[in-house]
C-alpha positions as CSV (number, residue, x, y, z in Angstrom):
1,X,14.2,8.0,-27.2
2,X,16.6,7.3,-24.5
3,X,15.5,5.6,-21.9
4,X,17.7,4.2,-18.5
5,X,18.4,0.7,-18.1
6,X,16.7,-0.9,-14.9
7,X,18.7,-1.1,-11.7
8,X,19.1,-2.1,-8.4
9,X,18.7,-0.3,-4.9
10,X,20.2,-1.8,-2.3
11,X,18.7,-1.8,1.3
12,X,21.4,0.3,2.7
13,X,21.5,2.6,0.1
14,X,17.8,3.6,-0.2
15,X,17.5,4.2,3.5
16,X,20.2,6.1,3.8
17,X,18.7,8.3,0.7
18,X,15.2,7.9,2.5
19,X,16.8,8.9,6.3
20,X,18.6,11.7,4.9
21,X,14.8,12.9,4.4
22,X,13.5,12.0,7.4
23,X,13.2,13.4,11.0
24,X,12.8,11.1,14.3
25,X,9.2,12.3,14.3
26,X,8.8,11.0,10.6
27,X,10.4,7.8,11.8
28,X,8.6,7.1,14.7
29,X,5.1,7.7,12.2
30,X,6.2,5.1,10.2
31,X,6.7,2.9,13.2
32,X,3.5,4.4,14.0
33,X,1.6,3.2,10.6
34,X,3.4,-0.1,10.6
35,X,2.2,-1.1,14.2
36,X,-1.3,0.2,13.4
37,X,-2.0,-1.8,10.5
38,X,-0.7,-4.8,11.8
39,X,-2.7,-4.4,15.0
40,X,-6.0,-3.7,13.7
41,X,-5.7,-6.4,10.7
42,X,-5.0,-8.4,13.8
43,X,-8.6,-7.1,15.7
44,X,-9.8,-7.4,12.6
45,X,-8.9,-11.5,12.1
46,X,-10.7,-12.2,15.4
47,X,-13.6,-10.8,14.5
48,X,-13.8,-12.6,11.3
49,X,-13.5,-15.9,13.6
50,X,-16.4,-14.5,15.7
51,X,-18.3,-14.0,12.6
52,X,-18.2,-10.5,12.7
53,X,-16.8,-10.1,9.4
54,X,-18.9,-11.1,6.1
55,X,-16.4,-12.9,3.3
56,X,-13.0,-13.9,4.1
57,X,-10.2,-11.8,5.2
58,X,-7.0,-10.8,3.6
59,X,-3.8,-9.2,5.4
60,X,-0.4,-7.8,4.6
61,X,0.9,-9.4,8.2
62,X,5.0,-8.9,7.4
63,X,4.4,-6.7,4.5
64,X,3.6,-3.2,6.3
65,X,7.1,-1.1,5.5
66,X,5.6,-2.0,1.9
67,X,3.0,0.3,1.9
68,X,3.6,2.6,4.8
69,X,7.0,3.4,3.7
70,X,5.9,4.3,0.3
71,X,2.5,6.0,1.0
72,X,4.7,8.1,3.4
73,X,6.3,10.1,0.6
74,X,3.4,11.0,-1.4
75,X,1.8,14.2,-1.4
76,X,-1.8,14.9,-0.2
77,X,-2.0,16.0,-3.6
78,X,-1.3,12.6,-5.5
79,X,-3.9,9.5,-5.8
80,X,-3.5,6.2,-4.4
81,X,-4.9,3.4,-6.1
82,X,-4.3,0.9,-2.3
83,X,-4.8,-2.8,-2.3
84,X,-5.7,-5.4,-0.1
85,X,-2.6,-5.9,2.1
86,X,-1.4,-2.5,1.8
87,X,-3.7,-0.8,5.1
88,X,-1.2,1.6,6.2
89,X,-1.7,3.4,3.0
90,X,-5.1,4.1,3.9
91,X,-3.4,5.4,7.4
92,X,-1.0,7.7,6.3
93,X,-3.4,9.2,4.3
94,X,-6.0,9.6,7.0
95,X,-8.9,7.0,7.4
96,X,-9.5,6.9,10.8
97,X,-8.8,3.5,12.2
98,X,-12.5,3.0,13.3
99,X,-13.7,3.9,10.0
100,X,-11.9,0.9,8.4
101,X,-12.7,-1.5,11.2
102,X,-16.7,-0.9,10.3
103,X,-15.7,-1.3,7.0
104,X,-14.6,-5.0,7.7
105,X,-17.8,-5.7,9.5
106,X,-20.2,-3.9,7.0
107,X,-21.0,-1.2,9.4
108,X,-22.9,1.8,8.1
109,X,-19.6,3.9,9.2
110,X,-17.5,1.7,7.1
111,X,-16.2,3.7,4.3
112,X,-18.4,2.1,1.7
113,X,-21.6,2.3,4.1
114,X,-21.6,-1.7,4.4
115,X,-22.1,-2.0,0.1
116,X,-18.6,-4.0,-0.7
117,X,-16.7,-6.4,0.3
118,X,-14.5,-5.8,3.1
119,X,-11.4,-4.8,1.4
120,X,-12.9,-3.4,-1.4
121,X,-12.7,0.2,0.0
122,X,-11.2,3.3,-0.7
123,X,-11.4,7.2,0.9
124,X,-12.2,9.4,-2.1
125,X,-12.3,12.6,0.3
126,X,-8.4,11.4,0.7
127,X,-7.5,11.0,-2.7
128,X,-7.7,7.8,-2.2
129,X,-9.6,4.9,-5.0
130,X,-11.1,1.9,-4.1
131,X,-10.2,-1.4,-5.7
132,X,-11.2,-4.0,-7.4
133,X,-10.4,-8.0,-7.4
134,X,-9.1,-8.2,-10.5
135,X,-5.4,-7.1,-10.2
136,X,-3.6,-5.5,-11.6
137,X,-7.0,-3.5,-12.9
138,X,-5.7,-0.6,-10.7
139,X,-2.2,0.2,-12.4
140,X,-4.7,0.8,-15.3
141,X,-6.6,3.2,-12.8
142,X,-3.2,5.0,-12.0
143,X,-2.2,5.2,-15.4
144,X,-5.6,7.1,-16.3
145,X,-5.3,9.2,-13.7
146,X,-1.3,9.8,-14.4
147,X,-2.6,10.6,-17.7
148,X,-4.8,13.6,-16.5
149,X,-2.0,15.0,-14.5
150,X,-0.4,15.3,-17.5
151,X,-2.6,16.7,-20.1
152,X,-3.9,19.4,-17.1
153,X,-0.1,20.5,-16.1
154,X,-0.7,19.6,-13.0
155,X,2.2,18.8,-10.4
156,X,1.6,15.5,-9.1
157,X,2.0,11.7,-9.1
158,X,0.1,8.5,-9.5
159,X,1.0,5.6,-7.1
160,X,-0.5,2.0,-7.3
161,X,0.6,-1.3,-5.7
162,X,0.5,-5.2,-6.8
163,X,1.6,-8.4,-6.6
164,X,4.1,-10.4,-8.3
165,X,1.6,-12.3,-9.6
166,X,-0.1,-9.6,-11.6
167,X,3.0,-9.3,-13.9
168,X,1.8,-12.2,-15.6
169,X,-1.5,-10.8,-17.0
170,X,-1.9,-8.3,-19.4
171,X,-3.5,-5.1,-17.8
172,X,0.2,-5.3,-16.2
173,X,1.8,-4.9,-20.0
174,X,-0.5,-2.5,-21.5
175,X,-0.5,-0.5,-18.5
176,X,3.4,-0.3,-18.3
177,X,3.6,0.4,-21.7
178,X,1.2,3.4,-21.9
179,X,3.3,4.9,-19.0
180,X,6.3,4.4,-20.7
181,X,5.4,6.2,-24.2
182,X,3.2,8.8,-22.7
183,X,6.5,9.7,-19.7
184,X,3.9,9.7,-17.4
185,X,3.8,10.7,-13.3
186,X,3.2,7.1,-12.3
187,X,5.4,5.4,-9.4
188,X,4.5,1.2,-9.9
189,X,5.2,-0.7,-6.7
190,X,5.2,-4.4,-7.2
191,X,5.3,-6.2,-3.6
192,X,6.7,-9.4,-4.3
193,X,6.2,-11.2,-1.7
194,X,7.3,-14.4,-3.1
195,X,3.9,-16.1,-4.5
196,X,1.5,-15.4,-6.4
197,X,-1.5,-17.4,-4.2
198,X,0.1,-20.7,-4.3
199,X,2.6,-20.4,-7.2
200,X,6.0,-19.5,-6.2
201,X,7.7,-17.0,-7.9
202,X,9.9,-19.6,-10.4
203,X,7.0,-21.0,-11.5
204,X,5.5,-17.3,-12.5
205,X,8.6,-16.0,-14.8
206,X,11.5,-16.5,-16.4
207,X,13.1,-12.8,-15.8
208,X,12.5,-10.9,-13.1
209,X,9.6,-8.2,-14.0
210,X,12.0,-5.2,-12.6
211,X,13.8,-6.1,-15.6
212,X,11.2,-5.1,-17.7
213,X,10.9,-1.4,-17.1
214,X,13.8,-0.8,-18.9
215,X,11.6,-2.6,-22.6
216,X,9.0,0.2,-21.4
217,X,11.6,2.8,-21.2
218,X,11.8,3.9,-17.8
219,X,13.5,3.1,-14.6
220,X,13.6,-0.2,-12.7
221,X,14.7,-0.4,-8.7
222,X,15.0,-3.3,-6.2
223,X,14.0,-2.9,-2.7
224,X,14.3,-4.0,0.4
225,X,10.4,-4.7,1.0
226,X,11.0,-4.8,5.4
227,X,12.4,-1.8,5.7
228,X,10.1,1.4,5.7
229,X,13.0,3.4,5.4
230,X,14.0,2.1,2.5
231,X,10.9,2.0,0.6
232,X,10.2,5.7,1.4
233,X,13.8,6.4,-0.4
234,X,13.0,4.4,-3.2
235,X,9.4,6.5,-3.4
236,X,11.0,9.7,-3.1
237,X,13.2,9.1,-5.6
238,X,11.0,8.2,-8.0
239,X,8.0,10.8,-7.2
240,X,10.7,13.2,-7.8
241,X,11.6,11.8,-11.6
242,X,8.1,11.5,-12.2
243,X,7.3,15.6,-11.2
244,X,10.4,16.4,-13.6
245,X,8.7,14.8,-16.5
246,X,11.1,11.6,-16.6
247,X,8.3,9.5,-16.5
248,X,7.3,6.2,-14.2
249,X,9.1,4.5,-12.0
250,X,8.7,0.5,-11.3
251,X,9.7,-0.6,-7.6
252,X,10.3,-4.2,-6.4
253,X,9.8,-4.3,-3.4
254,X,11.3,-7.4,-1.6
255,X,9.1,-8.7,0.8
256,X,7.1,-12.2,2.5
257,X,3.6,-12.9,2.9
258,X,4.0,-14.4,6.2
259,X,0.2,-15.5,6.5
260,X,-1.8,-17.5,3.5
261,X,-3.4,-15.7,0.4
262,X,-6.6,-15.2,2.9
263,X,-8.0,-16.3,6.3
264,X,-9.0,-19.6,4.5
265,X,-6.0,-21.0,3.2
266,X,-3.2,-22.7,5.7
267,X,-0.3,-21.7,3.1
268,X,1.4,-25.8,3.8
269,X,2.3,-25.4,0.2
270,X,5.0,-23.0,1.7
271,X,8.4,-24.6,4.0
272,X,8.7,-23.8,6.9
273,X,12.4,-22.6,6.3
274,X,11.4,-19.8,4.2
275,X,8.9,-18.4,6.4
276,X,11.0,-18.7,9.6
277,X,14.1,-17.4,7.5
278,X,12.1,-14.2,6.4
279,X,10.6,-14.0,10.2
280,X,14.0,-12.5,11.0
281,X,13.2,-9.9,9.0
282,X,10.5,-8.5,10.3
283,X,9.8,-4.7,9.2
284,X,8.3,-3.7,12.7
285,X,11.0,-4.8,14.5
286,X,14.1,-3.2,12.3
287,X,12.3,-0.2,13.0
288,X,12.0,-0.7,16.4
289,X,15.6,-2.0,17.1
290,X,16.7,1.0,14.7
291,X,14.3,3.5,16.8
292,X,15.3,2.3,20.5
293,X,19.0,3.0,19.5
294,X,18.2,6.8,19.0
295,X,16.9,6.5,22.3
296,X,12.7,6.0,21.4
297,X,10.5,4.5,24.0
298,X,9.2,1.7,21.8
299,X,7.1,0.8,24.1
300,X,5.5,3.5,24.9
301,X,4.7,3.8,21.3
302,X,3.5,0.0,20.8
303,X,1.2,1.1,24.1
304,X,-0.3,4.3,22.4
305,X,-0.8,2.1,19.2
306,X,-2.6,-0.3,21.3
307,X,-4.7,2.1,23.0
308,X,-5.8,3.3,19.8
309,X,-7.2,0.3,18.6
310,X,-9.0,-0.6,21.4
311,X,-11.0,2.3,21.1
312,X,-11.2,2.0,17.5
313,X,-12.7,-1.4,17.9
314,X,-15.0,-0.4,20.6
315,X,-16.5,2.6,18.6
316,X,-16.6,0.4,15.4
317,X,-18.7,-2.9,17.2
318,X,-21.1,0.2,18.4
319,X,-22.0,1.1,14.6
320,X,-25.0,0.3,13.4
321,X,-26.1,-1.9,10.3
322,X,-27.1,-0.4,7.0
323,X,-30.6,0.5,6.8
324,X,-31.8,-1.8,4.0
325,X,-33.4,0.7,1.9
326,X,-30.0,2.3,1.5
327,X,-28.8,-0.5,-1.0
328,X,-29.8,1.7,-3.7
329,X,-28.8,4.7,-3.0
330,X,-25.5,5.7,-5.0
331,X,-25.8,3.0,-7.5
332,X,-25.1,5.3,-10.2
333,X,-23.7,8.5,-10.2
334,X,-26.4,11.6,-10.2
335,X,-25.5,15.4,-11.0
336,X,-21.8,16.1,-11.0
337,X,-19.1,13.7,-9.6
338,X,-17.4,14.9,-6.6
339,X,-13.4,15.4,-7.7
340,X,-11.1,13.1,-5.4
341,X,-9.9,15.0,-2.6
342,X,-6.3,15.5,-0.8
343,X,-4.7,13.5,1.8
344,X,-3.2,14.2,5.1
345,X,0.3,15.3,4.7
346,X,2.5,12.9,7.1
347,X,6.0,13.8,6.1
348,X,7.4,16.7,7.8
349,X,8.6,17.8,4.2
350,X,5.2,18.3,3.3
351,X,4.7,20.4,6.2
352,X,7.1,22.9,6.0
């Protein structure tokens, strides 16, 4: 079988390939996605403090280009599996920013109806499937659903995100390896952002896991993981092997979780140096710097964004409770499951 060693993208090179794609409108959207997800995890923080929000509370603060760059150039046709610090998947794709704040507070207008935990959420009418704790359970998910595409004939992809820490448990392996034999529609994006709770990453692995796409037999690329651009190049790329039947794609994306593993934990088992030294990289404000030089009112936009969440939040503190009698409704599954349905398209490729 011949398979193609894993390699490296640089950061210039994929967003040139990605901006080569992309119009100003498309840019500015990604600006768009990047802004609202950290401005409503943000929101949503506060209202954890204020006891708002049940649980704990996770974030992907410095990791947005991660997902929104990535979500941005799949189809409303392809399935997300969408984890915990990856919200601007679940914007892109059309989940109405109200809809996820309830979520977070265990409204009845939440997406789960107030019956999971706050993160644990994803819009099936949107092709989109909710996870679970256990990572990297969902690239199993993917993988099952790659599968289908591929015994049905049907022309489209499988995307799934995780951490670096998940390549150290097996699901990650067996996973991979299905993808690999079966050549199947699947784009793997690992967000390694550098620990794996509190373990840092040389204390996880020897070689780094991009290298091991190529022992599965498919193509390996490094990312820049703070630039949106960049990571919707990468995507492209590999969505567009996948639909030509040359199988998955693994991305590395390069990123920094600038806040601790949850609202709980104070991350002091990280220097200071590394988080200041990756604060210059912020993925918001590249695309803002790159943005205002093609003559965007970033501001403007950063106001809009604003806006937006304000009334988000004031619609999603007015939702009511669950009605208690509603906990067992839906616990299994009665008549015929509804399919997944299609996401919004956001690239201006897919609207054409």
């Amino acid at each position: 079988m011949a398979t193609e060693m894993a390699g490296t993208v640089t950061a210039s090179g994929a967003t040139a390939a990605g901006a080569g794609q992309l119009t100003l409108e498309d840019r500015v959207w990604l600006l768009r996605a990047m802004l609202l997800m950290r401005g409503l995890e943000e929101r949503a923080m506060t209202l954890y403090r204020q006891g708002k929000v049940p649980g704990s509370f996770y974030d992907g603060y410095g990791q947005e280009a991660v997902s929104a760059g990535a979500a941005f150039a799949m189809s409303p046709e392809d399935r997300l599996c969408i984890l915990h610090r990856d919200l601007a998947a679940h914007l892109i794709r059309g989940v109405p920013p109200a809809r996820i704040l309830a979520q977070y507070m265990g409204r009845a207008t939440g997406i789960t109806r107030g019956r999971d935990g706050n993160v644990h959420f994803g819009e099936r009418s949107l092709g989109c499937v909710g996870m679970v704790s256990m990572l990297p359970d969902m690239m199993l998910v993917a993988t099952g659903m790659a599968m289908a595409f591929k015994l049905r004939g049907e022309p489209r992809c499988a995307l799934t995100w995780f951490g670096d820490g998940s390549t150290s448990r097996g699901d990650f392996h067996e996973a991979m390896n299905w993808a690999g034999v079966q050549r199947l529609p699947i784009v793997f994006v690992l967000e390694n952002n550098q620990y794996a709770y509190s373990t840092p990453l040389e204390k996880q692995f020897a070689v780094d896991p991009v290298q091991r796409a190529s022992a599965y037999g498919f193509v390996g690329v490094t990312v820049d993981g703070n630039d949106a651009e960049a990571m919707f190049g990468a995507t492209f790329a590999a969505r567009a092997r996948a639909l030509a039947g040359e199988g998955p794609t693994l991305i590395e994306a390069l990123t920094m979780r600038m806040h601790g593993h949850a609202a709980h934990d104070d991350m002091k088992y990280v220097p200071k140096e590394q988080v200041e030294e990756w604060r210059k990289r912020d993925p918001i404000e590249r695309q803002e710097t790159r943005l205002s030089e093609l003559g965007v009112d970033v501001a403007a936009v950063r106001a809009e964004v604003a806006a937006e969440i304000e009334t988000a939040a004031e619609e999603a503190l007015a939702a009511p409770m669950p009605e208690a009698g509603s906990a067992v409704e839906g616990v299994f599954c009665e008549g015929e499951a509804e399919p997944l349905g299609d996401g919004v398209p956001r690239w201006s490729g897919f609207l054409g």
